[in-house]
C-alpha positions in Angstrom: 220.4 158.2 -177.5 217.2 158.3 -179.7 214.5 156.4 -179.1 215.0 153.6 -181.7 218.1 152.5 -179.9 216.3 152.2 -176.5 214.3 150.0 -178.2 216.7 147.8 -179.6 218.4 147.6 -176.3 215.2 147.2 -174.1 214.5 144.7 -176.7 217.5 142.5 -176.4 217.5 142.3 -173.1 213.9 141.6 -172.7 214.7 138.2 -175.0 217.6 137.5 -172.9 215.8 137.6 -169.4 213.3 135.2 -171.3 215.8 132.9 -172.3 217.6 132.7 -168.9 214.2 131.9 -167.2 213.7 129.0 -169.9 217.5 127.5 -169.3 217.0 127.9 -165.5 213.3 126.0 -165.8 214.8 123.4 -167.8 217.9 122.6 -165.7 215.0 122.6 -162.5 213.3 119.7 -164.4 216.4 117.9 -165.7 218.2 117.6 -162.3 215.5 117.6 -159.6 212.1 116.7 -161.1 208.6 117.8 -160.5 207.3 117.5 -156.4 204.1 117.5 -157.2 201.4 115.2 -158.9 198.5 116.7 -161.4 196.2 117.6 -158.6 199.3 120.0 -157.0 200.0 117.8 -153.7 203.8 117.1 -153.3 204.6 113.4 -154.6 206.8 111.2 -152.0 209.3 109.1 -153.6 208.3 105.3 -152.0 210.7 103.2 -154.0 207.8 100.5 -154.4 206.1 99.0 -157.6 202.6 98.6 -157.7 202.2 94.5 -157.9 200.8 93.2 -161.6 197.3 92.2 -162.2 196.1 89.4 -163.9 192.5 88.2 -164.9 191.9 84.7 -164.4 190.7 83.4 -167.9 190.1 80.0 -170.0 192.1 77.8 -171.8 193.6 74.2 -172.8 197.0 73.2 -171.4 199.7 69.9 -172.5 201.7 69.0 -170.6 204.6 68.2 -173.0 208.1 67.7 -171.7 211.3 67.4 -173.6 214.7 66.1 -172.5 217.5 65.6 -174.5 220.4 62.6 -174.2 221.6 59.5 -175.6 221.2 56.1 -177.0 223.0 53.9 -174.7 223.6 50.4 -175.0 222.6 48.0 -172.0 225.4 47.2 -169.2 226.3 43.4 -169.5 224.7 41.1 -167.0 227.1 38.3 -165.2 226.3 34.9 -164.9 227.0 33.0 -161.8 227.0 29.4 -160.1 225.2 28.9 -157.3 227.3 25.8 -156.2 231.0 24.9 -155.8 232.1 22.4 -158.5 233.8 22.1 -162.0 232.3 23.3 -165.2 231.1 19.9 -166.8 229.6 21.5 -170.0 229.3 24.6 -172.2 225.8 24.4 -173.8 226.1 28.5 -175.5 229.9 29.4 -176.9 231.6 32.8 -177.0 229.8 34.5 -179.4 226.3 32.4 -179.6 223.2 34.6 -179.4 220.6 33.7 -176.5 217.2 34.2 -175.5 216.5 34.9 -171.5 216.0 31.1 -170.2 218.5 29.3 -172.9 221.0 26.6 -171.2 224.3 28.1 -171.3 226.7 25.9 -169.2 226.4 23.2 -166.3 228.1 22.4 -163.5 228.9 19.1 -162.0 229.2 18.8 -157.8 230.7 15.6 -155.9 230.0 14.5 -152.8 232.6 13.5 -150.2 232.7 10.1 -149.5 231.4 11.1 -145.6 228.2 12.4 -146.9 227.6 9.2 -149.2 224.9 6.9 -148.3 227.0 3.6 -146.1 226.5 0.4 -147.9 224.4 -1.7 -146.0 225.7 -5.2 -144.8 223.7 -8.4 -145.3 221.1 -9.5 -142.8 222.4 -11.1 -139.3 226.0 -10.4 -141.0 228.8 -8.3 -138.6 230.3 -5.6 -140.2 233.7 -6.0 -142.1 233.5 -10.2 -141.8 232.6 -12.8 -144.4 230.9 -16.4 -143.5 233.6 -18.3 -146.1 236.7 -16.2 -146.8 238.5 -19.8 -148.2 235.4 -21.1 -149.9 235.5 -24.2 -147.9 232.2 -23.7 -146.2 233.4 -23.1 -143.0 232.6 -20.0 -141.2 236.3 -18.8 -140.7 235.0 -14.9 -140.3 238.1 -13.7 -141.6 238.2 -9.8 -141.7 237.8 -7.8 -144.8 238.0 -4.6 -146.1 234.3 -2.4 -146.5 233.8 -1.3 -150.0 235.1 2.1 -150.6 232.2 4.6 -151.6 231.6 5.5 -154.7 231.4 9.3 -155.7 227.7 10.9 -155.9 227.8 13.5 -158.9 225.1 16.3 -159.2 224.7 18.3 -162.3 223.5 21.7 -162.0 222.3 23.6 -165.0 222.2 27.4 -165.9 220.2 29.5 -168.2 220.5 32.7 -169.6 219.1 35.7 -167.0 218.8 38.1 -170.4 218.8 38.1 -174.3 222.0 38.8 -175.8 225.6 37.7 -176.9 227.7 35.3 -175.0 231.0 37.1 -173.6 234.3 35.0 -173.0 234.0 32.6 -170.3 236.2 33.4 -166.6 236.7 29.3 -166.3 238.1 26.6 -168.7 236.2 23.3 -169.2 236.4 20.9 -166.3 237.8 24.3 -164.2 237.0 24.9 -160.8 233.9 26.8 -160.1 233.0 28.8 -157.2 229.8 29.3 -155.3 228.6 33.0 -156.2 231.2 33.0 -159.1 230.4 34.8 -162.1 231.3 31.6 -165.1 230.4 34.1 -168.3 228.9 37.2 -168.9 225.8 38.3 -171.5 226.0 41.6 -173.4 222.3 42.5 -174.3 221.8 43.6 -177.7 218.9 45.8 -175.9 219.5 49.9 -176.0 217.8 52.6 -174.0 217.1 55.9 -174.5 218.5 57.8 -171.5 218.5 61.8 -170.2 218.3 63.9 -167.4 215.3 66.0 -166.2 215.2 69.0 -163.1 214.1 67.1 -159.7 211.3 69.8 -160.1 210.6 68.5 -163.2 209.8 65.3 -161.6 206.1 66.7 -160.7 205.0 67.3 -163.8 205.3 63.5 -164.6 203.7 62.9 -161.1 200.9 60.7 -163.2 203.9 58.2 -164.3 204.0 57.9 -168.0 204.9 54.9 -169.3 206.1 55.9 -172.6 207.5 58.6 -174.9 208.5 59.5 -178.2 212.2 59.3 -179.3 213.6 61.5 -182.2 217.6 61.0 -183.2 218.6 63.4 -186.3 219.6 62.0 -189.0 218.4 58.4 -187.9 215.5 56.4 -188.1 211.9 58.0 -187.8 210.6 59.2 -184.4 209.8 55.9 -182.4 207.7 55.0 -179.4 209.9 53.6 -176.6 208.5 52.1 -173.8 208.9 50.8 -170.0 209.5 55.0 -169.2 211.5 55.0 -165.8 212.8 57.8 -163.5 215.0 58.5 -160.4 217.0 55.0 -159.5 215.1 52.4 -161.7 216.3 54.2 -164.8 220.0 53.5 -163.8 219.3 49.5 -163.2 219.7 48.7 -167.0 222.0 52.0 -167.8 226.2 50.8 -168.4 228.5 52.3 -166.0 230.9 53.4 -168.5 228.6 55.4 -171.0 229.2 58.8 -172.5 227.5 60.4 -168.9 228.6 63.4 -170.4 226.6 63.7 -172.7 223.7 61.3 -171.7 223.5 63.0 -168.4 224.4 67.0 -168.8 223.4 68.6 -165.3 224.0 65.5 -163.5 226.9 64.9 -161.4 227.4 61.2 -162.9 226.4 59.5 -159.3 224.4 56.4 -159.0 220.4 57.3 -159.2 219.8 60.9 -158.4 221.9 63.8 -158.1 221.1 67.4 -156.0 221.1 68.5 -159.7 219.2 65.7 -161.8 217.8 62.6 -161.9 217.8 59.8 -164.5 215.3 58.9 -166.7 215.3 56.3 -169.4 213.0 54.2 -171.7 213.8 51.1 -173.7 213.9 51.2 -177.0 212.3 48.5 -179.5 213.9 45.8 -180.9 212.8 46.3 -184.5 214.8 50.1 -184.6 218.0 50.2 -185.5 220.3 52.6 -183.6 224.0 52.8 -181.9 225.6 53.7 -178.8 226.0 57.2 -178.2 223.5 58.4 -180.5 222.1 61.9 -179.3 218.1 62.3 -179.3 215.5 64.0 -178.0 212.7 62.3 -175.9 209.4 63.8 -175.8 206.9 62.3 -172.8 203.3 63.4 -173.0 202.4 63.9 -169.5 198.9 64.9 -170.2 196.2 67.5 -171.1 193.6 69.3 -170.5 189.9 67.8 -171.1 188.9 71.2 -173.1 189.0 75.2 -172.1 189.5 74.7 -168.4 190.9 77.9 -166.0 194.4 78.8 -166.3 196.6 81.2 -164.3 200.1 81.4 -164.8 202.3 79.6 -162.4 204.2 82.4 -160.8 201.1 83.5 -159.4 200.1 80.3 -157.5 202.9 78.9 -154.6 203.0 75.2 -154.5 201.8 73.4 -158.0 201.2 69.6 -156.5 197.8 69.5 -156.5 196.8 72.4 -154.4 198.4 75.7 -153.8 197.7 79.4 -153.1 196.9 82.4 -155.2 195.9 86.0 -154.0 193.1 87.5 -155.4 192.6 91.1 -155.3 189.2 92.5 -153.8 187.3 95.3 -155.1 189.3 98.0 -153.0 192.6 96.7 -154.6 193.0 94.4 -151.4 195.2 90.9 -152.2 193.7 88.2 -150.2 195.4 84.7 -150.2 192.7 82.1 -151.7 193.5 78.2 -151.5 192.4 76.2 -155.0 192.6 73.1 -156.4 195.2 72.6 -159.4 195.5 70.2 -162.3 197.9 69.7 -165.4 200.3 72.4 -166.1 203.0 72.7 -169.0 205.5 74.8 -167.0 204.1 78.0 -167.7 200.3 78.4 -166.8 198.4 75.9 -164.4 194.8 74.8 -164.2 192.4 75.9 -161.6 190.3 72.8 -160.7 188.5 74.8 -158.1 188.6 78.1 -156.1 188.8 80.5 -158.8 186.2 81.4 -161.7 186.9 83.2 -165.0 187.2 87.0 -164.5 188.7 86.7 -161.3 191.7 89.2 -160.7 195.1 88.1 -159.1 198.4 89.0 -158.2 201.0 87.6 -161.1 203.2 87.2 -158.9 203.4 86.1 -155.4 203.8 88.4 -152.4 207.4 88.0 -151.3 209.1 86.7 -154.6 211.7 88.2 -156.6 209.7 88.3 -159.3 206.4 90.5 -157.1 209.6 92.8 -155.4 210.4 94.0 -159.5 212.9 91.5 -160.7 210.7 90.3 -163.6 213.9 88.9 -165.7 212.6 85.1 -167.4 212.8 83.2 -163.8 209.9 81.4 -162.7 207.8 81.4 -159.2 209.0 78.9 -156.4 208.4 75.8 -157.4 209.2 75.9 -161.3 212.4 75.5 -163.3 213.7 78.3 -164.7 214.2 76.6 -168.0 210.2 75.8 -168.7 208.6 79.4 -169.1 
């Protein structure tokens, strides 16, 4: 063999030992990884991510919450007599528009002839005798009869407990009435403006608004309604038979509260025009903050009533829990009344949540609804 084909052999295989070592080197780092770190010690798989950082830092919060539902239409309100007796008069028709306090019917009572004052008998005079019965004047003290009692009528009169239309009446003109009875009924011409809202939610209105703004679509111009009420005084004025599924989505329908919503309701003024069943949007402004005040983000503080916790992390990396003071938040950051400064470093997340353990999907610290980040 001459030397030129050794070459070309020892050549060849030279390239192909090469390339062997770099497709064995490659499957190494594809399959099994590196064991080691940059300063050559072997790294030890922990399974643990380092918790998030965050520096504390300045800034101005609103607390603006918005809650959709429906225009509903006020539930009728029934109009009873307190006495036993016959209805004597109908002041307010089917039909007739009232104010709270109008007359709208009256109802006559009779006492028994029992509870009647007794007639009283002249002076000196028995009972039941007469001095002349034949007009002769002699005493002949012939028996007589006592006058029969007459009837003692009382007239009781009823006024209108709310503004609204006059419904049909239960009983007919001179009909019997009972005691507790309900006579007519009044169907307000009043609306409300009526949605649901997180029980967690219920914190962030913890300084009780008394108002919001109402937008419907398509309808009237965004409105102020007032007399703002929550939880079981929303559903005093609310009709039982209104579209709840709509007016009420996340609620189970029950009476006040539910385990997955409460009520909450405004009335609407007189002046706008709207419908039953109307869907809006009702925008409460819950507050704000009085310029750049310290903010953190709520999944780093546990408990947001007013005080809570956050962990700050020392200068060796150390988290220590620190208690502070909190203020307004919108549902995504919280302000820091007192306990932390500006520049301050904290965990993002507290210890022991999913959120600190990796799962950092859209959910919110404990406390907070998911749907307010």
């Amino acid at each position: 063999m001459s030397k030129t084909a050794v070459r070309r052999v020892l050549f060849k295989s030279f390239w192909a030992v090469i390339g062997l070592v770099v497709a064995v080197s490659l499957f190494k780092l594809a399959f099994t990884g590196s064991t080691q770190d940059a300063d050559g010690a072997p790294l030890t798989p922990t399974g643990k991510i380092p918790p998030e950082e965050v520096v504390v830092e300045k800034g101005t919060i609103s607390n603006s919450l918005t809650v959709d539902g429906t225009i509903v239409i006020d539930k009728p309100v029934s109009v009873s007599s307190s006495v036993t007796g016959v209805l004597a008069h109908r002041f307010a028709e089917i039909g007739a528009k009232v104010k709270k306090g109008d007359k709208l019917f009256q109802v006559r009572t009779k006492e028994s002839a029992e509870e009647a004052e007794p007639v009283e008998e002249p002076a000196g005079e028995e009972p039941g005798k007469v001095d002349d019965a034949a007009g002769d004047g002699d005493r002949d003290d012939a028996p007589v009869e006592p006058p029969t009692p007459k009837p003692v009528y009382h007239w009781y009169t009823v006024v209108a407990p709310a503004t609204g239309i006059v419904g049909s009446y239960a009983v007919d003109l001179m009909g019997d009435v009972a005691e507790d009875g309900v006579v007519v009924s009044i169907r307000p011409t009043t609306f409300h403006a009526v949605g649901a809202i997180s029980p967690l939610d219920r914190y962030r209105l913890a300084g009780n608004p008394d108002r919001a703004t109402v937008t419907i679509e398509g309808g009237p111009k965004p409105f102020t309604c007032t007399h703002l009420r929550i939880g079981d005084a929303a559903t005093e004025t609310i009709t039982s038979d209104a579209p709840e599924g709509e007016m009420m989505e996340g609620d189970s329908g029950g009476e006040g509260e539910s385990g997955t919503g409460a009520r909450i309701s405004c009335l609407v003024p007189e002046k706008v025009t709207v419908f039953d069943g109307l869907t809006m949007t009702m925008t409460i402004d819950a507050g704000k903050s009085d310029g750049d005040v310290v903010t953190i983000p709520v999944t780093a503080v546990t408990g947001l009533v007013r005080e809570g916790s956050v962990w700050v992390v020392g200068e060796d990396g150390t988290p220590t829990e620190q208690p502070v003071k909190l203020g307004v938040t919108d549902g995504k950051v919280v302000e820091v009344t007192s306990g932390l400064k500006p520049g301050d470093s904290i965990l993002r997340y507290v210890p022991g949540s999913k959120e600190s353990a990796g799962d950092k999907g859209e959910g919110m610290v404990e406390g907070m609804p998911e749907g307010e980040m």
